[in-house]
Backbone as a chain_set.jsonl record, in Angstrom:
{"seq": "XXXXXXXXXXXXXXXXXXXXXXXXXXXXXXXXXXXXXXXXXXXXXXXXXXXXXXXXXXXXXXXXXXXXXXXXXXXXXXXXXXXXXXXXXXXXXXXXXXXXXXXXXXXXXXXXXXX", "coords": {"N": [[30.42, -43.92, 30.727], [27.199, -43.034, 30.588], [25.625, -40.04, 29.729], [22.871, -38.116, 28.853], [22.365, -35.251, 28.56], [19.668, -32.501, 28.24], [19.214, -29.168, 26.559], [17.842, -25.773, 25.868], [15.033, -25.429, 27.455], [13.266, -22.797, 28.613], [11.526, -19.646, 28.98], [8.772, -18.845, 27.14], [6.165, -16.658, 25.258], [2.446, -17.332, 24.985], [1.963, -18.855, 22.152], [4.394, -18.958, 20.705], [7.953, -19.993, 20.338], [10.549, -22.755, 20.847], [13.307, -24.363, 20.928], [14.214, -27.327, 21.717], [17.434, -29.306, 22.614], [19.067, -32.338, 22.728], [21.834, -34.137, 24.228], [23.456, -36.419, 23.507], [26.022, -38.769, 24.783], [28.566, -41.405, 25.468], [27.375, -43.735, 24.827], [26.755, -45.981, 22.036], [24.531, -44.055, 19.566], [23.067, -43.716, 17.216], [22.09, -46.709, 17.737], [20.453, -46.057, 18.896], [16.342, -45.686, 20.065], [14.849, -42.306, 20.295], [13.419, -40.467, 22.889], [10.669, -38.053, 23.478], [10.228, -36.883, 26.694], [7.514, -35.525, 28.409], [6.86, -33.419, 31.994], [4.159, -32.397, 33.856], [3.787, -30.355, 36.81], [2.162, -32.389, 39.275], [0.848, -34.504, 37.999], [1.213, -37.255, 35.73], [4.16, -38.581, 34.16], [4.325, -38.052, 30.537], [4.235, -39.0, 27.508], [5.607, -37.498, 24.484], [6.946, -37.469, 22.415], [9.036, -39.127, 19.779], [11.727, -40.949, 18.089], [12.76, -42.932, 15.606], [15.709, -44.94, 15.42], [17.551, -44.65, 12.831], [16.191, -42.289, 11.578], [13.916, -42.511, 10.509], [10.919, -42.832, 11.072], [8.301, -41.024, 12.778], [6.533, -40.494, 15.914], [4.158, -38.867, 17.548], [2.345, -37.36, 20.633], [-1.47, -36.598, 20.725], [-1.663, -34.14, 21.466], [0.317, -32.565, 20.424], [0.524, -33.194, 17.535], [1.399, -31.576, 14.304], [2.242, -29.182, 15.779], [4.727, -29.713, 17.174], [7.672, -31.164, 16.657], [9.983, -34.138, 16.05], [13.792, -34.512, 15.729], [17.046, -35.675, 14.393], [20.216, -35.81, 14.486], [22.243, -37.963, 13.618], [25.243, -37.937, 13.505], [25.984, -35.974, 14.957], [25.28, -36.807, 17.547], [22.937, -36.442, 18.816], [19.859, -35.246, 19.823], [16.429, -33.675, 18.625], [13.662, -31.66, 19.856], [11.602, -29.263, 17.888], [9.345, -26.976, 18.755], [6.604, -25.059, 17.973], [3.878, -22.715, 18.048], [3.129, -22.477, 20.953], [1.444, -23.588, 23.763], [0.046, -22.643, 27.287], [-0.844, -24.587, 28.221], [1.304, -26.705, 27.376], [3.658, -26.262, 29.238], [5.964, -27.35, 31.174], [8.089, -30.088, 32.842], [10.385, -30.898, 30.494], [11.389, -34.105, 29.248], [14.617, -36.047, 28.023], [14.882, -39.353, 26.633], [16.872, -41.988, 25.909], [16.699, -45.12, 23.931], [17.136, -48.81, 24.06], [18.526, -51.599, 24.337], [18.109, -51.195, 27.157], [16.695, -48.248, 28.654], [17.332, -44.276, 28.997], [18.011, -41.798, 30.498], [17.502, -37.946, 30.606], [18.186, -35.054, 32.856], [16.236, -33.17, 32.354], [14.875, -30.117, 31.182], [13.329, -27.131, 31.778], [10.276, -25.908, 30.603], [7.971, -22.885, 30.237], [5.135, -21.896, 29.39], [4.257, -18.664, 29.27], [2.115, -15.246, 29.535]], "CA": [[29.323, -43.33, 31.478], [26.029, -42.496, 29.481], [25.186, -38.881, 29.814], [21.59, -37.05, 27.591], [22.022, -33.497, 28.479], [18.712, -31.555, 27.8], [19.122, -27.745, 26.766], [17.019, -25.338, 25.175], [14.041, -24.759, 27.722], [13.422, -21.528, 29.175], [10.154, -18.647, 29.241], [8.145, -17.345, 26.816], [5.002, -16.219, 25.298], [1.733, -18.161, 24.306], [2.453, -19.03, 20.142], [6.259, -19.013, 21.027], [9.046, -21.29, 19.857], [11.532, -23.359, 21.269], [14.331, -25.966, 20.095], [15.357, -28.244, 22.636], [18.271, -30.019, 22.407], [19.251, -33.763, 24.123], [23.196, -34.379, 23.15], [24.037, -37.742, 24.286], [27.461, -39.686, 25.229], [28.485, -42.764, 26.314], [26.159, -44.747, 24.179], [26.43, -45.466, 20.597], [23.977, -43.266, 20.035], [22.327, -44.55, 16.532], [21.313, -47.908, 17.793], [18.488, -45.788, 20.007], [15.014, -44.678, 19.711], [15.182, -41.182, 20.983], [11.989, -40.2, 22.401], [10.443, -36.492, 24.447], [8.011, -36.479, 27.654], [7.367, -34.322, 30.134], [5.824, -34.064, 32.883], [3.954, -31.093, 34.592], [3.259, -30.862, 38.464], [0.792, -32.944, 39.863], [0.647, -34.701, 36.86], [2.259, -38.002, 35.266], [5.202, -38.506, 32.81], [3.519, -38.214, 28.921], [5.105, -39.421, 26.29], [5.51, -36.333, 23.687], [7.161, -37.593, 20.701], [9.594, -40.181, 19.014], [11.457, -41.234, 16.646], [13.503, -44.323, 14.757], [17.102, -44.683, 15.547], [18.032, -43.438, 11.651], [15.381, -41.163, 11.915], [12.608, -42.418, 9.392], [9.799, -42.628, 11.267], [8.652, -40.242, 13.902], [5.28, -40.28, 15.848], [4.057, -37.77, 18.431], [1.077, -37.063, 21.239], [-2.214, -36.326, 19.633], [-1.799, -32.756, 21.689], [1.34, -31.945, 20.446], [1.167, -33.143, 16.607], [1.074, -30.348, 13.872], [2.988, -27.545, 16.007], [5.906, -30.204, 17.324], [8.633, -32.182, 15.263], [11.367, -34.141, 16.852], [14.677, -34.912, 14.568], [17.902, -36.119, 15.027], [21.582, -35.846, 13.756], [23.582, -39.086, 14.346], [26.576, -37.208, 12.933], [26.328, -35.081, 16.031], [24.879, -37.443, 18.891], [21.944, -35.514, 18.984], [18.031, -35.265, 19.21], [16.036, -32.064, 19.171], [12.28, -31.098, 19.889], [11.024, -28.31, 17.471], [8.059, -26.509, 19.615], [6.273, -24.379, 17.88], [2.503, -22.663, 18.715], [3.075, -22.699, 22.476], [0.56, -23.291, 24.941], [0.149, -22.444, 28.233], [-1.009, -26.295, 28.684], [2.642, -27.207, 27.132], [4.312, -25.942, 30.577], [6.442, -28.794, 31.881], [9.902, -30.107, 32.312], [11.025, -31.923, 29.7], [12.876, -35.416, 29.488], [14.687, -36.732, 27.038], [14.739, -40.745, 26.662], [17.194, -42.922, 24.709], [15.906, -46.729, 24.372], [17.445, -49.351, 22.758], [18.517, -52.82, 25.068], [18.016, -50.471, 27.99], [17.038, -46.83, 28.188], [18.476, -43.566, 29.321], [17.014, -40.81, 31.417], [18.38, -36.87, 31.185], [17.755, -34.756, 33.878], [15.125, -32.44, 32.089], [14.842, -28.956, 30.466], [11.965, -26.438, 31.95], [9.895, -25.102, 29.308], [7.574, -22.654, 30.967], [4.94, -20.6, 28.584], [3.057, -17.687, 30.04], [2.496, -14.227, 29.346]], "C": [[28.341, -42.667, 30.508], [25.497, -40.849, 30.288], [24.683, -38.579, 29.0], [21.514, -35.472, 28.639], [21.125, -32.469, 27.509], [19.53, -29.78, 27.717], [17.825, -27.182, 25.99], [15.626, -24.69, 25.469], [14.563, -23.002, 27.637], [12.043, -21.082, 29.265], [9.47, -18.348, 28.12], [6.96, -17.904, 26.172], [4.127, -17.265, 24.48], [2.213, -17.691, 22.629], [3.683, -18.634, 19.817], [6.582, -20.042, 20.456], [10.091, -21.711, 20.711], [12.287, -24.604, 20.615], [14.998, -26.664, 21.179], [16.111, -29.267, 22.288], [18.353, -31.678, 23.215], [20.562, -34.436, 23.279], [24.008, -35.557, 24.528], [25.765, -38.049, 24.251], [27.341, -40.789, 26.138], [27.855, -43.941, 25.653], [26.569, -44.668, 22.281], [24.669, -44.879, 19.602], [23.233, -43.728, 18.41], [21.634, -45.715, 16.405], [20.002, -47.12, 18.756], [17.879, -44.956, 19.38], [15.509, -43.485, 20.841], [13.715, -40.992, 21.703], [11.978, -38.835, 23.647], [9.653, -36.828, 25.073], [8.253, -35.447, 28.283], [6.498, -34.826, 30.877], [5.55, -32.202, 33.556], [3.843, -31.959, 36.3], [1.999, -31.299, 38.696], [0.767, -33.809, 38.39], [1.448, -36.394, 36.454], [3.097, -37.982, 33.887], [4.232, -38.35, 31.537], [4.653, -38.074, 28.101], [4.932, -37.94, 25.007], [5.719, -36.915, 22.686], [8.484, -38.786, 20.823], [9.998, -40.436, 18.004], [12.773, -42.243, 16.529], [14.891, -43.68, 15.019], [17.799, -44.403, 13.899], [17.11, -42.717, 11.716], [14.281, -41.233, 10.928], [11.325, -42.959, 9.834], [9.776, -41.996, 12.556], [7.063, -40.534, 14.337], [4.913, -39.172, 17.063], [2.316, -38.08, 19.052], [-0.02, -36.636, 20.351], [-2.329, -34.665, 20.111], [-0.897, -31.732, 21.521], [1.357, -31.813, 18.746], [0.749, -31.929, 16.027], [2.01, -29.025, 14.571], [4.573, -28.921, 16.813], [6.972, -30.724, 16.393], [9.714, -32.354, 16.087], [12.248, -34.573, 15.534], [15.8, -35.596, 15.21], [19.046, -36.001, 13.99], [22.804, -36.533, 14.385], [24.888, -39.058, 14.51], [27.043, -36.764, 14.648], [25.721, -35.48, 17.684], [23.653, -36.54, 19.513], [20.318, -35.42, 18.595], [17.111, -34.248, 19.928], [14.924, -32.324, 18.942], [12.267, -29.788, 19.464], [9.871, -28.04, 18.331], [7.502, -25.529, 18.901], [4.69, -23.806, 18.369], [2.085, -22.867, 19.63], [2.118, -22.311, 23.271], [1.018, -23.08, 25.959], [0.243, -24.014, 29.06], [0.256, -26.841, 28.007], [3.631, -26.514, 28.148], [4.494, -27.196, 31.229], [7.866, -28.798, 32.166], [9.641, -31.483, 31.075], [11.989, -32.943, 29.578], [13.274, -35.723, 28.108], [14.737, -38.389, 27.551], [15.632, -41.322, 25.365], [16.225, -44.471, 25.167], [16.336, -47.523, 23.277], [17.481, -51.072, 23.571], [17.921, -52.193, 26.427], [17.476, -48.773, 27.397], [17.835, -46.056, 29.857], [17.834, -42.625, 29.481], [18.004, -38.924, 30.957], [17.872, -36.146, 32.148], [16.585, -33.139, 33.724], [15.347, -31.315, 32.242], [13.556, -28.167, 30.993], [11.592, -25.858, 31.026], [8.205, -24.613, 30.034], [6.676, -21.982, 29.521], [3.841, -20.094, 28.882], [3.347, -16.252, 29.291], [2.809, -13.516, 30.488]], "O": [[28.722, -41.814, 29.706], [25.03, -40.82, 31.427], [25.367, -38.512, 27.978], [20.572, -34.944, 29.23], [21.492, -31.857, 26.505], [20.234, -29.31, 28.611], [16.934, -27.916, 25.562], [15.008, -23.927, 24.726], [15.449, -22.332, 27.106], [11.228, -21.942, 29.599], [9.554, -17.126, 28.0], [6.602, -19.077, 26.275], [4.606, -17.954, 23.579], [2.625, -16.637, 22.146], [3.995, -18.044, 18.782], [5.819, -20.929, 20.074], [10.562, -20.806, 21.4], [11.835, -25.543, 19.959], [16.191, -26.554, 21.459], [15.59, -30.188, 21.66], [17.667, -31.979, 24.192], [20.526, -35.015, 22.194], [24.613, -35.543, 25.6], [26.541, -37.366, 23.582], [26.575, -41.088, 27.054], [27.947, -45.073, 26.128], [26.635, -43.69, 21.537], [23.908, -45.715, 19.113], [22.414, -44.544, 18.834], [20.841, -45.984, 15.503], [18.935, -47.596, 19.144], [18.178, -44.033, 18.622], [16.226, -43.614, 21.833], [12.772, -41.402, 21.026], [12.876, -38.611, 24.46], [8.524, -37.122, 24.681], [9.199, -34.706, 28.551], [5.757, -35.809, 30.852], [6.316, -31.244, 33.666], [3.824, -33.099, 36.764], [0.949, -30.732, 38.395], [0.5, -32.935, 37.565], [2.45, -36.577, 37.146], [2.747, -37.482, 32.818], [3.084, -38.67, 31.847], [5.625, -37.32, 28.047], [3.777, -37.536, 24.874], [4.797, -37.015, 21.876], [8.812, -39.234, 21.922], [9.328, -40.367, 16.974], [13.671, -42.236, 17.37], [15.227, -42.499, 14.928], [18.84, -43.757, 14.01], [17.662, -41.955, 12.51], [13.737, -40.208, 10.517], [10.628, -43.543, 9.004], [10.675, -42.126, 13.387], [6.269, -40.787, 13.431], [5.951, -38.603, 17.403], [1.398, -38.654, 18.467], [0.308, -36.289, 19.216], [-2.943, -33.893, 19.374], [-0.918, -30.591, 21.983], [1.907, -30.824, 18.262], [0.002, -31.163, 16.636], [2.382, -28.057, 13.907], [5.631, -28.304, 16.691], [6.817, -30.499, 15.193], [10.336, -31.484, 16.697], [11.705, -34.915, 14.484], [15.7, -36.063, 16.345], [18.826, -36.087, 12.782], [23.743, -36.195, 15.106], [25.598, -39.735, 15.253], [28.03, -37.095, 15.305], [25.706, -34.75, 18.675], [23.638, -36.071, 20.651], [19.752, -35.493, 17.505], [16.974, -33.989, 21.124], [14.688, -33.098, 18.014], [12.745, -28.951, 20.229], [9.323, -29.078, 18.7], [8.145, -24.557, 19.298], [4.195, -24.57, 19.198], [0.955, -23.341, 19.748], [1.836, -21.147, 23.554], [2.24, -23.175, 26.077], [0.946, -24.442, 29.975], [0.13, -28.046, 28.226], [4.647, -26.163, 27.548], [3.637, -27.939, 31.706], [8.68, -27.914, 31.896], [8.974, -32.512, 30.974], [13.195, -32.774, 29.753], [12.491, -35.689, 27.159], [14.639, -38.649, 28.75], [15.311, -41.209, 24.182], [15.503, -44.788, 26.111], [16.164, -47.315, 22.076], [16.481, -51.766, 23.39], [17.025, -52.926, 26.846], [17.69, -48.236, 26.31], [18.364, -46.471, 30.888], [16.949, -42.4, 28.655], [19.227, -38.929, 31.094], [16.791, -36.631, 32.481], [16.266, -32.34, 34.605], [15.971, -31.01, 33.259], [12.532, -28.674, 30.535], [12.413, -25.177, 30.413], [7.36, -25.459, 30.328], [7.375, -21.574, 28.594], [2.728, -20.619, 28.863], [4.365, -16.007, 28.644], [3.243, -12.367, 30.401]]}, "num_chains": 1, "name": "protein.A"}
């Protein structure tokens, strides 16, 4: 059974940080691209970021690059979104996405940032 369990949202303040997590099973988990969207309300999915199943190339939104960075540690079945320099317009939930013959949905992380 393939399970991507998001953690890591939560609250806080404009030019905040966050590290979200997405710690897969079920899948051998190096043959996939990993990749981040969100989605706000009213709104459709957007692709955030991406990156190569060993992890050597990454690319990202043009409203995210510079303060984001996604990574990954195959060791540990795992692929994280760095957030830094938080907008108010970066208020969403967050998905993760494997993708490799098929992809792989998790059930999304809120990442809220207000004062």
């Amino acid at each position: 059974q393939v399970q991507l369990v998001e953690s890591g949202g939560g609250l806080v303040q404009p030019g905040g940080s966050l590290r979200l997590s997405c710690a897969a099973s079920g899948v051998t988990f190096s043959r996939y691209t990993m990749r981040w969207y969100r989605q706000a309300p009213g709104q459709e999915r957007e692709l955030v970021a991406a990156i190569t199943s060993a992890g050597g190339s990454t690319s990202y939104a043009d409203s995210v690059k510079g303060r984001f960075t996604i990574s990954r540690d195959n060791a540990k079945n795992t692929a994280y979104l760095q957030m830094n320099s938080l907008h108010p317009e970066d208020t969403a939930m967050y998905y993760c996405n494997a993708l490799w013959l098929r992809q792989y949905w998790g059930q999304g992380t809120q990442v809220t940032v207000s004062s």
